[in-house]
PDB file of N, CA, C and O in Angstrom:
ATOM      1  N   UNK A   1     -20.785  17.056 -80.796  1.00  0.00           N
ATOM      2  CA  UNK A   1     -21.502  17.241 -79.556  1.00  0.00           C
ATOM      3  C   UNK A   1     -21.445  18.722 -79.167  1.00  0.00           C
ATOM      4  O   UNK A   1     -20.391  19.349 -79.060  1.00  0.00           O
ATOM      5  N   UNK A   2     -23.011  19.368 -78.909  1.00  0.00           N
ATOM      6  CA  UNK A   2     -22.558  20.528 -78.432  1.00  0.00           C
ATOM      7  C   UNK A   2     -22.378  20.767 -76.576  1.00  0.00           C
ATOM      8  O   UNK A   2     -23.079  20.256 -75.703  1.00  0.00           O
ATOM      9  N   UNK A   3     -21.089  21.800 -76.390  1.00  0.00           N
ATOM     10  CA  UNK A   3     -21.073  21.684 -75.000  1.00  0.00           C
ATOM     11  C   UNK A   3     -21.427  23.104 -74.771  1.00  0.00           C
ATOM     12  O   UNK A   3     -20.642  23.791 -75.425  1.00  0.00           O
ATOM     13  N   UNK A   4     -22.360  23.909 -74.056  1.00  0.00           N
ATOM     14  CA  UNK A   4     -22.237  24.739 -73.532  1.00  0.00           C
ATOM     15  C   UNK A   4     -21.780  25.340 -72.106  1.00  0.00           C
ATOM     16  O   UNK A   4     -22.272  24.828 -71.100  1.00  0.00           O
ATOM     17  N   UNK A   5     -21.068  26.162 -72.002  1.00  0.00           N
ATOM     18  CA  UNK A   5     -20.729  26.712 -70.278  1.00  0.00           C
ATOM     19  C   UNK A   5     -21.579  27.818 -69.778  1.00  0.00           C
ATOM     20  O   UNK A   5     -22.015  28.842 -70.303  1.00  0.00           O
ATOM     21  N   UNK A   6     -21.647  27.456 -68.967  1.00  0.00           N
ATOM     22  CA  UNK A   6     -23.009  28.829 -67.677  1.00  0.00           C
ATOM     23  C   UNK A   6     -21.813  28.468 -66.649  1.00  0.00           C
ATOM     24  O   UNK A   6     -20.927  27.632 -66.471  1.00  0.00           O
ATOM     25  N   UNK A   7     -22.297  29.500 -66.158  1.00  0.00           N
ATOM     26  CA  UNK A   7     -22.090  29.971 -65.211  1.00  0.00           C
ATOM     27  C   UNK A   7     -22.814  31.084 -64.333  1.00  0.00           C
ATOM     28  O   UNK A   7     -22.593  32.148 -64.911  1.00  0.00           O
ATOM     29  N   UNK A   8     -23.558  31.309 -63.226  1.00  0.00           N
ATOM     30  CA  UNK A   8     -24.160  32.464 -62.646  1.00  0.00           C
ATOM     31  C   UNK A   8     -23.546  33.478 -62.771  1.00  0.00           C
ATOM     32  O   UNK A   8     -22.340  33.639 -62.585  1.00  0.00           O
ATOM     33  N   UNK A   9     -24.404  34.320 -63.128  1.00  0.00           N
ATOM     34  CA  UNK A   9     -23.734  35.925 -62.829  1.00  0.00           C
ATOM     35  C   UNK A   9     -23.074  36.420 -61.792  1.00  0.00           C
ATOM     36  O   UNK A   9     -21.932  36.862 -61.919  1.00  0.00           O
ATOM     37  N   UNK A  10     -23.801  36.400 -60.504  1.00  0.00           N
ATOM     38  CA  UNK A  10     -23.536  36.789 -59.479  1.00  0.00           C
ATOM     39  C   UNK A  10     -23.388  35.572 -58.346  1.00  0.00           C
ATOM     40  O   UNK A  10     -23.732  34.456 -58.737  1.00  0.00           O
ATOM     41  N   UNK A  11     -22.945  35.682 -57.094  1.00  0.00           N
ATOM     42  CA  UNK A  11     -22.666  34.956 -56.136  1.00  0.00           C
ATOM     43  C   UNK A  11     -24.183  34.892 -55.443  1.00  0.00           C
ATOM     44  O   UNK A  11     -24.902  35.876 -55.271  1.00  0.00           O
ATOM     45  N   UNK A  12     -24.522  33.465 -55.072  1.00  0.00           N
ATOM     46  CA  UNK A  12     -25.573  33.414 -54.514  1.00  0.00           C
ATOM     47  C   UNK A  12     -27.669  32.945 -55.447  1.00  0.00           C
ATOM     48  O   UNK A  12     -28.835  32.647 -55.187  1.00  0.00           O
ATOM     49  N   UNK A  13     -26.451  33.307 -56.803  1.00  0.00           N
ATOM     50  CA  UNK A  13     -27.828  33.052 -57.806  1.00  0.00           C
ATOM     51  C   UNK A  13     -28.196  31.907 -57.917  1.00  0.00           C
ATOM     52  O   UNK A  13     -29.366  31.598 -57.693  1.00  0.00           O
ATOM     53  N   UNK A  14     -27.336  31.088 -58.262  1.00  0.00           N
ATOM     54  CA  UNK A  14     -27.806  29.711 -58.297  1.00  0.00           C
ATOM     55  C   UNK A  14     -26.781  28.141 -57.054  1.00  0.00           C
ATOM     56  O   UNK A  14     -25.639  28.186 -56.595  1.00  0.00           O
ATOM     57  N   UNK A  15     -27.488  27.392 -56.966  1.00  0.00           N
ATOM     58  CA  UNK A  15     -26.614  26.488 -56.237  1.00  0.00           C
ATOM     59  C   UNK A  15     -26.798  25.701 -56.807  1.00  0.00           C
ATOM     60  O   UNK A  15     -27.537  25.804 -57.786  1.00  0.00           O
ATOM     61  N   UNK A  16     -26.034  24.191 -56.361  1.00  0.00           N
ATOM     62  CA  UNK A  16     -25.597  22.769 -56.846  1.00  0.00           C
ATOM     63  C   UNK A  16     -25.203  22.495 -55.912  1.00  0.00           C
ATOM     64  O   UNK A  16     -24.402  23.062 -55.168  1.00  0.00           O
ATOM     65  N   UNK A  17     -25.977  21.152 -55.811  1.00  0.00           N
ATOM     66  CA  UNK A  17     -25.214  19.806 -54.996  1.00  0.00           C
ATOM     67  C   UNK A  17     -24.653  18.711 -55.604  1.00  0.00           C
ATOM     68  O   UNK A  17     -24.962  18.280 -56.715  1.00  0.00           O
ATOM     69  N   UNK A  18     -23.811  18.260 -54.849  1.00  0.00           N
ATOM     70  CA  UNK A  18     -23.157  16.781 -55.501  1.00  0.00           C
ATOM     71  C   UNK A  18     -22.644  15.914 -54.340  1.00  0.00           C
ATOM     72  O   UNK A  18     -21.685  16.266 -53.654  1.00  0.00           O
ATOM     73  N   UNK A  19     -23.308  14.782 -54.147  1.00  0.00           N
ATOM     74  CA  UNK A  19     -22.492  13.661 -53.364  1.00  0.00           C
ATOM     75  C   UNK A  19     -21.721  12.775 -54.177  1.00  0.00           C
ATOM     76  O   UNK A  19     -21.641  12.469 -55.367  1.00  0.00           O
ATOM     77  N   UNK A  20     -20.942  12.345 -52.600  1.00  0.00           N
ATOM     78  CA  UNK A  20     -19.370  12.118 -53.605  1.00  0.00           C
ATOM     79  C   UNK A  20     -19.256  10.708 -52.663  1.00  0.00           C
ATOM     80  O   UNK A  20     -19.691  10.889 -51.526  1.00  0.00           O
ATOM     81  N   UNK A  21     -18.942   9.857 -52.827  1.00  0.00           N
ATOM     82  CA  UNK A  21     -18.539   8.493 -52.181  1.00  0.00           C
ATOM     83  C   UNK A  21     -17.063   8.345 -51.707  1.00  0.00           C
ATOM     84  O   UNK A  21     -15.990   8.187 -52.289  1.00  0.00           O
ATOM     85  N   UNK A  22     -17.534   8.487 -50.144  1.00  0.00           N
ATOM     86  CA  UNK A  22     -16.027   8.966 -49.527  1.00  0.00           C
ATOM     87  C   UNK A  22     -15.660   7.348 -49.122  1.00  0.00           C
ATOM     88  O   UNK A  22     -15.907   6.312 -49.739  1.00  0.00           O
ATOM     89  N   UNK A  23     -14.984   7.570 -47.858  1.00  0.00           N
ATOM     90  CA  UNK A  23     -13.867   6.335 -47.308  1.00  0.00           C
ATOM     91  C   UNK A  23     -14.860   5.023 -46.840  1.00  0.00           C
ATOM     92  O   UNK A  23     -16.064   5.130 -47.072  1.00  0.00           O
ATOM     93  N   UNK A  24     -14.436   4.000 -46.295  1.00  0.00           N
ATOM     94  CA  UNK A  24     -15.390   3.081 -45.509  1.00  0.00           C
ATOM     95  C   UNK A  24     -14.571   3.768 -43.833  1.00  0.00           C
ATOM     96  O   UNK A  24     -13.492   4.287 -43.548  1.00  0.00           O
ATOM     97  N   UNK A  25     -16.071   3.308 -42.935  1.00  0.00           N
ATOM     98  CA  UNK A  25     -15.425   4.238 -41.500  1.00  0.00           C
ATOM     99  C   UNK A  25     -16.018   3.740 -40.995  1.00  0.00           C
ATOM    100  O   UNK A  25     -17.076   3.421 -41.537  1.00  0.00           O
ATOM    101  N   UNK A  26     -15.749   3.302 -39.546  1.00  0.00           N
ATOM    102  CA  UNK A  26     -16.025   2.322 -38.298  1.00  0.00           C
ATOM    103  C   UNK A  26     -17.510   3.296 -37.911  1.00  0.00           C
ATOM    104  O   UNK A  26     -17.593   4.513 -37.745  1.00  0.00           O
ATOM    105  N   UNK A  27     -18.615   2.209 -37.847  1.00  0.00           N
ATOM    106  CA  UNK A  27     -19.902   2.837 -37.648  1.00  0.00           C
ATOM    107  C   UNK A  27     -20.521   2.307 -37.129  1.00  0.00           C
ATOM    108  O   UNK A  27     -21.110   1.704 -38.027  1.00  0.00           O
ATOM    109  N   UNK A  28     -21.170   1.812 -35.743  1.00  0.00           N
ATOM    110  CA  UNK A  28     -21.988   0.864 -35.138  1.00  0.00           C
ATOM    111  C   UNK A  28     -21.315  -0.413 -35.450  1.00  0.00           C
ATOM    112  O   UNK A  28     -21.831  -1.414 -35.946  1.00  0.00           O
ATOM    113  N   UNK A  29     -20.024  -0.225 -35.068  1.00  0.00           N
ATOM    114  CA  UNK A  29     -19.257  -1.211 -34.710  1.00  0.00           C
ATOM    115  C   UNK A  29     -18.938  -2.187 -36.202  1.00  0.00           C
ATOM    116  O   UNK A  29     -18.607  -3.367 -36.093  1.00  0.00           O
ATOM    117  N   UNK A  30     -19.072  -1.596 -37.399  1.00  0.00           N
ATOM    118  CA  UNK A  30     -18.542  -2.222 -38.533  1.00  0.00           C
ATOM    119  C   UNK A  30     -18.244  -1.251 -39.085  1.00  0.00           C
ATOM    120  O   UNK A  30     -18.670  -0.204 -38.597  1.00  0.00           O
ATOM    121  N   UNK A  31     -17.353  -1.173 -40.388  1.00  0.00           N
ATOM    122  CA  UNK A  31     -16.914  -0.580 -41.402  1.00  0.00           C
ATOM    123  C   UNK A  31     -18.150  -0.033 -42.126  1.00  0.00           C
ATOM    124  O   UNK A  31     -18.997  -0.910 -42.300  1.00  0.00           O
ATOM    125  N   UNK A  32     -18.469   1.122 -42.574  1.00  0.00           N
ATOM    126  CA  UNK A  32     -19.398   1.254 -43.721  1.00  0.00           C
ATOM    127  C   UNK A  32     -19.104   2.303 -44.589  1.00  0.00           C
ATOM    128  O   UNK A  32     -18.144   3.024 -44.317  1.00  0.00           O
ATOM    129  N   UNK A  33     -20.065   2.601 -46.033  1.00  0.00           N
ATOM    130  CA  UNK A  33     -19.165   3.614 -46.846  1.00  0.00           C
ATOM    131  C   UNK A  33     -20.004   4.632 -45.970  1.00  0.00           C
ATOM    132  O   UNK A  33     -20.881   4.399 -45.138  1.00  0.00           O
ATOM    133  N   UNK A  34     -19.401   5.983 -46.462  1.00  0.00           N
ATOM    134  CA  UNK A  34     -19.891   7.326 -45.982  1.00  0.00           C
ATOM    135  C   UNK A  34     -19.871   8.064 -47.175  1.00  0.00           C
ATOM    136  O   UNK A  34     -19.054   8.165 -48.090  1.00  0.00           O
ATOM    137  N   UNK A  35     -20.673   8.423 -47.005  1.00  0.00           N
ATOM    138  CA  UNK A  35     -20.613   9.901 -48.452  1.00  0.00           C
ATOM    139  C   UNK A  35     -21.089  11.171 -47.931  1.00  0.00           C
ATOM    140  O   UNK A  35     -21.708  11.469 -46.909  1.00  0.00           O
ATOM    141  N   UNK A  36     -20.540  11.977 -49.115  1.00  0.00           N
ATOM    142  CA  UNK A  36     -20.530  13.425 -48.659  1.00  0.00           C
ATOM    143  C   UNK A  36     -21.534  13.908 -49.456  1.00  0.00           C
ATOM    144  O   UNK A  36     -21.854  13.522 -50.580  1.00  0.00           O
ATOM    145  N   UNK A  37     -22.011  14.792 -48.780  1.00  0.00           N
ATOM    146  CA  UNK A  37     -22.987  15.688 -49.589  1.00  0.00           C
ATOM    147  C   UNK A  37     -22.998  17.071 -49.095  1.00  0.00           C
ATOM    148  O   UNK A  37     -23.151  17.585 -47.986  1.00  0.00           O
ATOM    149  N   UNK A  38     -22.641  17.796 -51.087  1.00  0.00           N
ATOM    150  CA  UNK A  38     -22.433  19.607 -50.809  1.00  0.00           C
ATOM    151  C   UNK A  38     -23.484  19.821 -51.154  1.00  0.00           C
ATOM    152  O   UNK A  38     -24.317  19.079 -51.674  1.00  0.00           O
ATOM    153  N   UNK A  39     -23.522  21.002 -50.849  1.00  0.00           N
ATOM    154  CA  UNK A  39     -24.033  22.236 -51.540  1.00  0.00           C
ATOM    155  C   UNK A  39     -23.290  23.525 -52.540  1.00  0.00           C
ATOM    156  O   UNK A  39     -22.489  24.238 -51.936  1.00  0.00           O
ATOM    157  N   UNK A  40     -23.357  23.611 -52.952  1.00  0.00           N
ATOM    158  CA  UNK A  40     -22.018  25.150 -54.264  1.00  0.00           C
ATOM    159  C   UNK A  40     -23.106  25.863 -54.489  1.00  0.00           C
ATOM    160  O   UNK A  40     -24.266  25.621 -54.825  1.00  0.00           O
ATOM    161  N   UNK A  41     -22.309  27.041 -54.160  1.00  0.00           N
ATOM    162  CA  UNK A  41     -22.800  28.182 -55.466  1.00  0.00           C
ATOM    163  C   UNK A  41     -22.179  28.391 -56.611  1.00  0.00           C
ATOM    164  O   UNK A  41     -21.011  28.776 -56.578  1.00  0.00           O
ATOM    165  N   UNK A  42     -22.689  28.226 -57.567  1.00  0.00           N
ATOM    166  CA  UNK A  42     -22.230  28.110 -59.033  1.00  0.00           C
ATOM    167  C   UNK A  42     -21.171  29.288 -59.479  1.00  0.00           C
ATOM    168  O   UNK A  42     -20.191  29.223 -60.220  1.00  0.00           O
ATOM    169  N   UNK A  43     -21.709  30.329 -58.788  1.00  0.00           N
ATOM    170  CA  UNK A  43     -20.170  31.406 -59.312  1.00  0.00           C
ATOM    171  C   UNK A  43     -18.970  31.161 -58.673  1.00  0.00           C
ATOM    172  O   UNK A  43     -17.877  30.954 -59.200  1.00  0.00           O
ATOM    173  N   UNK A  44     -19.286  31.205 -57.357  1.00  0.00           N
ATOM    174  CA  UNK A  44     -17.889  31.700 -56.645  1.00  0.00           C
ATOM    175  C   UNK A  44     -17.109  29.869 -56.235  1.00  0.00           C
ATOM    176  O   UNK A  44     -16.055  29.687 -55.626  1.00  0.00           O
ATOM    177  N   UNK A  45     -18.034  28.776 -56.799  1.00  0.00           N
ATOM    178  CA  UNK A  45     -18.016  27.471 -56.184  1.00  0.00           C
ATOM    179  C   UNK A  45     -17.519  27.093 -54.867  1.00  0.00           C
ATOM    180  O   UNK A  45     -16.678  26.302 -54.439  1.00  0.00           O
ATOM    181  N   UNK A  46     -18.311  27.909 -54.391  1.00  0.00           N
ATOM    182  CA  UNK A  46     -18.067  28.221 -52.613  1.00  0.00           C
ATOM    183  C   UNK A  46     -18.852  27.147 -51.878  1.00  0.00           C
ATOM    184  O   UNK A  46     -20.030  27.281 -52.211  1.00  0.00           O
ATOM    185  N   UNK A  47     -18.740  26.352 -51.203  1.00  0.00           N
ATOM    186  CA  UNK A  47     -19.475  25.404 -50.499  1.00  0.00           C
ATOM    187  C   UNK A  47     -20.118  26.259 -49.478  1.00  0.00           C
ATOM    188  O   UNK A  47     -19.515  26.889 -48.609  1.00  0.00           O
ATOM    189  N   UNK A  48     -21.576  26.220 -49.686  1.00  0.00           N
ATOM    190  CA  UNK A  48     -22.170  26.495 -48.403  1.00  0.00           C
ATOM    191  C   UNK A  48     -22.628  25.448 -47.704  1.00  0.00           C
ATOM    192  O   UNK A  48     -23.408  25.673 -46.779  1.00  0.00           O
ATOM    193  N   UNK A  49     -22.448  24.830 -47.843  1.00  0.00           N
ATOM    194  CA  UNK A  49     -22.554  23.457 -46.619  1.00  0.00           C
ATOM    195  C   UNK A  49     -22.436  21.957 -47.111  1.00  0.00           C
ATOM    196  O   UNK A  49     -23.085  21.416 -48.006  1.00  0.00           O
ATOM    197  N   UNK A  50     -21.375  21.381 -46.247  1.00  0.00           N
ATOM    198  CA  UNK A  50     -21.046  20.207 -46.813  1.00  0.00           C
ATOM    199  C   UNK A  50     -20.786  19.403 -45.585  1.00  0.00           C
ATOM    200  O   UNK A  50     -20.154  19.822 -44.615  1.00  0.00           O
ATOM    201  N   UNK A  51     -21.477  17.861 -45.726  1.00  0.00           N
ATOM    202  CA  UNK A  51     -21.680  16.752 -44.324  1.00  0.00           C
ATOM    203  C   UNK A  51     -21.485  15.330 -44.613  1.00  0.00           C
ATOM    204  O   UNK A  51     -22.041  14.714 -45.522  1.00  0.00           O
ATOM    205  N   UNK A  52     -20.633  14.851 -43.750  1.00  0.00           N
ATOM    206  CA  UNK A  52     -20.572  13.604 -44.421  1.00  0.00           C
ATOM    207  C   UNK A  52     -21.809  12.627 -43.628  1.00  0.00           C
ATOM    208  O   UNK A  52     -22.290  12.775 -42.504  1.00  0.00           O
ATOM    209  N   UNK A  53     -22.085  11.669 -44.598  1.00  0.00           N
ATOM    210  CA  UNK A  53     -23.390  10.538 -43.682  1.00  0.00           C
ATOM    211  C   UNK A  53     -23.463   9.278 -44.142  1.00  0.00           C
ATOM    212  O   UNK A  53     -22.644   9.133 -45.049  1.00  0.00           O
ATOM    213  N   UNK A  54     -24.134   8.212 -43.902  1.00  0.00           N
ATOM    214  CA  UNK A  54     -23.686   7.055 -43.943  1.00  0.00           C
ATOM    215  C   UNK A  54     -24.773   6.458 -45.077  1.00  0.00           C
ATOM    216  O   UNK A  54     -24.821   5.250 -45.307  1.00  0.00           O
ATOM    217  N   UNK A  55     -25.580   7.357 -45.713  1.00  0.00           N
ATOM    218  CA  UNK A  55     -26.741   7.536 -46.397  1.00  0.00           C
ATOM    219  C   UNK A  55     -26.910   8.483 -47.330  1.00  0.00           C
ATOM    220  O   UNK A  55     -26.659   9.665 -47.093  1.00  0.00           O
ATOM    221  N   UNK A  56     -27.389   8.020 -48.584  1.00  0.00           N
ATOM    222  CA  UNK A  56     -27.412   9.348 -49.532  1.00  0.00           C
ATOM    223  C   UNK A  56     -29.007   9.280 -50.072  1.00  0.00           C
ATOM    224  O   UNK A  56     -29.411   9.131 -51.225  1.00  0.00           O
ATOM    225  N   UNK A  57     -29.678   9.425 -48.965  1.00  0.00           N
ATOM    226  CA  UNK A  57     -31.012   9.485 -49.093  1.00  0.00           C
ATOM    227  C   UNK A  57     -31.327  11.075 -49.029  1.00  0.00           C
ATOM    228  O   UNK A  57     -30.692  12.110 -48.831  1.00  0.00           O
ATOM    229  N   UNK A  58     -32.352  10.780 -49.243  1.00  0.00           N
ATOM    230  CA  UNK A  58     -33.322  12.256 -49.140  1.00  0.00           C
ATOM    231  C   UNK A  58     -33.207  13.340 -47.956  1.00  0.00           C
ATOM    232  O   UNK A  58     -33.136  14.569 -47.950  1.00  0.00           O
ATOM    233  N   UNK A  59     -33.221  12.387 -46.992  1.00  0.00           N
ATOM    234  CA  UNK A  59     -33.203  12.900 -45.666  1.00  0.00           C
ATOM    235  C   UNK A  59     -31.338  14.416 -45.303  1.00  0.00           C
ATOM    236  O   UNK A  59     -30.943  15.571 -45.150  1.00  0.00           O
ATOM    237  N   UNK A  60     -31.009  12.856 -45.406  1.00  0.00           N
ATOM    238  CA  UNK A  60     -29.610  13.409 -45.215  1.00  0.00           C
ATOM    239  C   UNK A  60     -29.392  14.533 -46.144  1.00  0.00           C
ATOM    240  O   UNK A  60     -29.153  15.538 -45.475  1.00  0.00           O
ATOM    241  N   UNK A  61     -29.369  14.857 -47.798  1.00  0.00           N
ATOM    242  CA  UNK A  61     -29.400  15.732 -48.462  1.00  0.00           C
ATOM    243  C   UNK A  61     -30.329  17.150 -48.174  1.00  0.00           C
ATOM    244  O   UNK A  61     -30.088  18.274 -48.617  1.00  0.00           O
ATOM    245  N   UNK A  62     -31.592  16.688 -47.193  1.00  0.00           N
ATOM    246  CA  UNK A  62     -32.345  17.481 -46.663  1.00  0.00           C
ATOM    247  C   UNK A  62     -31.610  18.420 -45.660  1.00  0.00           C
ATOM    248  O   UNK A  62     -31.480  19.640 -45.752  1.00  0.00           O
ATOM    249  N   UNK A  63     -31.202  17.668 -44.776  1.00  0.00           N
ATOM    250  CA  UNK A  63     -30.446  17.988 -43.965  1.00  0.00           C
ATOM    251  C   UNK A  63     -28.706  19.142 -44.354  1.00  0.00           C
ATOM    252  O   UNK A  63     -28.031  19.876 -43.632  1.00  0.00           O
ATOM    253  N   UNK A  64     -28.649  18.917 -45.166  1.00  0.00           N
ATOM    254  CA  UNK A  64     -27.536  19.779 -45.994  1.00  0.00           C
ATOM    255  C   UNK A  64     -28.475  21.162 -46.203  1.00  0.00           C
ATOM    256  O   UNK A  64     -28.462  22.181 -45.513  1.00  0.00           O
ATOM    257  N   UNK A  65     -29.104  20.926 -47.111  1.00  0.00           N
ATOM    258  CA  UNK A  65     -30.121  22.018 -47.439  1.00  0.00           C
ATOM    259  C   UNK A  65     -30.502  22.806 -46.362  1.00  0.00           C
ATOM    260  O   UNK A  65     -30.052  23.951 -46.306  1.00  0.00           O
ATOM    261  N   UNK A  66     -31.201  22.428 -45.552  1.00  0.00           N
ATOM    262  CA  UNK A  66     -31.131  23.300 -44.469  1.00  0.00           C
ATOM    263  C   UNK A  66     -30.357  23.975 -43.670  1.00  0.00           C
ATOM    264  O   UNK A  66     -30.684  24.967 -43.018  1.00  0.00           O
ATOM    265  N   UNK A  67     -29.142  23.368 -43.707  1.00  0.00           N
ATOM    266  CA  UNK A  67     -27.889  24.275 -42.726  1.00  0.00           C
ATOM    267  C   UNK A  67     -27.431  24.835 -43.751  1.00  0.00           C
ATOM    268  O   UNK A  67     -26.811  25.837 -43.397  1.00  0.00           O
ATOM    269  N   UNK A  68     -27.413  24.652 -45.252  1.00  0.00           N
ATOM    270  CA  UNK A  68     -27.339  25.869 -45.910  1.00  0.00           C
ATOM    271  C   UNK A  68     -27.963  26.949 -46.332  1.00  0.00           C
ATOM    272  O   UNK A  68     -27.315  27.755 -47.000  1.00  0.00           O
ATOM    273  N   UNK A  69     -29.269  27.188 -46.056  1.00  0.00           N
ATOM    274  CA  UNK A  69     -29.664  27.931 -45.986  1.00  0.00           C
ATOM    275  C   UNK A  69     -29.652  28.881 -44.772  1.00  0.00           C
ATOM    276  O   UNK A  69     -29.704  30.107 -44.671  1.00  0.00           O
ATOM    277  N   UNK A  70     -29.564  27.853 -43.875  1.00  0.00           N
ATOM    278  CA  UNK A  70     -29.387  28.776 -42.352  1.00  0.00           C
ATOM    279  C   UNK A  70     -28.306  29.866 -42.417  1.00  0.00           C
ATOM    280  O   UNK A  70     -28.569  31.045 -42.181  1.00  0.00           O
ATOM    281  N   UNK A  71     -27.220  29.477 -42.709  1.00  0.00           N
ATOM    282  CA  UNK A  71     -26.342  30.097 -43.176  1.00  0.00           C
ATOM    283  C   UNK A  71     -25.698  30.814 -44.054  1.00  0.00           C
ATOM    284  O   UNK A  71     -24.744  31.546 -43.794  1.00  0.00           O
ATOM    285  N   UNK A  72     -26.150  30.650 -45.045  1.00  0.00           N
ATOM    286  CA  UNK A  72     -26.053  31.309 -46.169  1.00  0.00           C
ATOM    287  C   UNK A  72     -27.449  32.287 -46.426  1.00  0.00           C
ATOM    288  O   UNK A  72     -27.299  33.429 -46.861  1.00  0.00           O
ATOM    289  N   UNK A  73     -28.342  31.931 -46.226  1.00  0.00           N
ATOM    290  CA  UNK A  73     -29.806  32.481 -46.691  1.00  0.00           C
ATOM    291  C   UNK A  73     -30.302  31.715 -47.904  1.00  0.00           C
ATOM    292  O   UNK A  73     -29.856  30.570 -47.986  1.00  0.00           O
ATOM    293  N   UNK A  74     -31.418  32.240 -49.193  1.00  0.00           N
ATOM    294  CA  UNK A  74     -32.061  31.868 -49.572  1.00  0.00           C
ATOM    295  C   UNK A  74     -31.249  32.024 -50.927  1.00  0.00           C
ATOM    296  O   UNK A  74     -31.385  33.157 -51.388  1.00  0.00           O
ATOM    297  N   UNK A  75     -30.454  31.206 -51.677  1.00  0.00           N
ATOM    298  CA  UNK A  75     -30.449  31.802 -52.874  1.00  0.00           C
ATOM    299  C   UNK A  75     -31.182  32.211 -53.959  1.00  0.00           C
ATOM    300  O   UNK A  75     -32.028  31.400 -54.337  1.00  0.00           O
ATOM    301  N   UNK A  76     -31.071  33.533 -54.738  1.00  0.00           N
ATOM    302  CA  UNK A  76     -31.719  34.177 -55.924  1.00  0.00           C
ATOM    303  C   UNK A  76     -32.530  32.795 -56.722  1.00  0.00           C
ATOM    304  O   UNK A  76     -33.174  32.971 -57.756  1.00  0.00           O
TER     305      UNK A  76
END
């Protein structure tokens, strides 16, 4: 199998997200799962924005995206 490694050059060149399936948590009055969803930059694997939600839809991942960019700016 071949494996290759990348990595960005610089900080800010490229990003990655990954949701992750966190705890079950009292939510409209029942237990439900929650998951997290980041954002990374591939060099420095710096989270520019990470939220937990009760949904790993589009929306919610949308919603990541945007406060990372707010904050971070536009990556390369």
């Amino acid at each position: 199998m071949d494996r290759r490694r990348y990595e960005a050059e610089f900080p800010n060149d490229i990003w990655q997200s990954d949701i992750m399936h966190g705890p079950l948590v009292k939510g409209t009055g029942k237990r439900r799962k929650a998951y997290l969803i980041a954002i990374l930059d591939d060099h420095s694997r710096f989270i520019t924005h990470g939220e937990f939600f009760f949904s790993e839809k589009l929306e919610s991942w949308l919603q990541v995206f945007r406060q990372a960019l707010l904050t971070r700016g536009l990556p390369a």
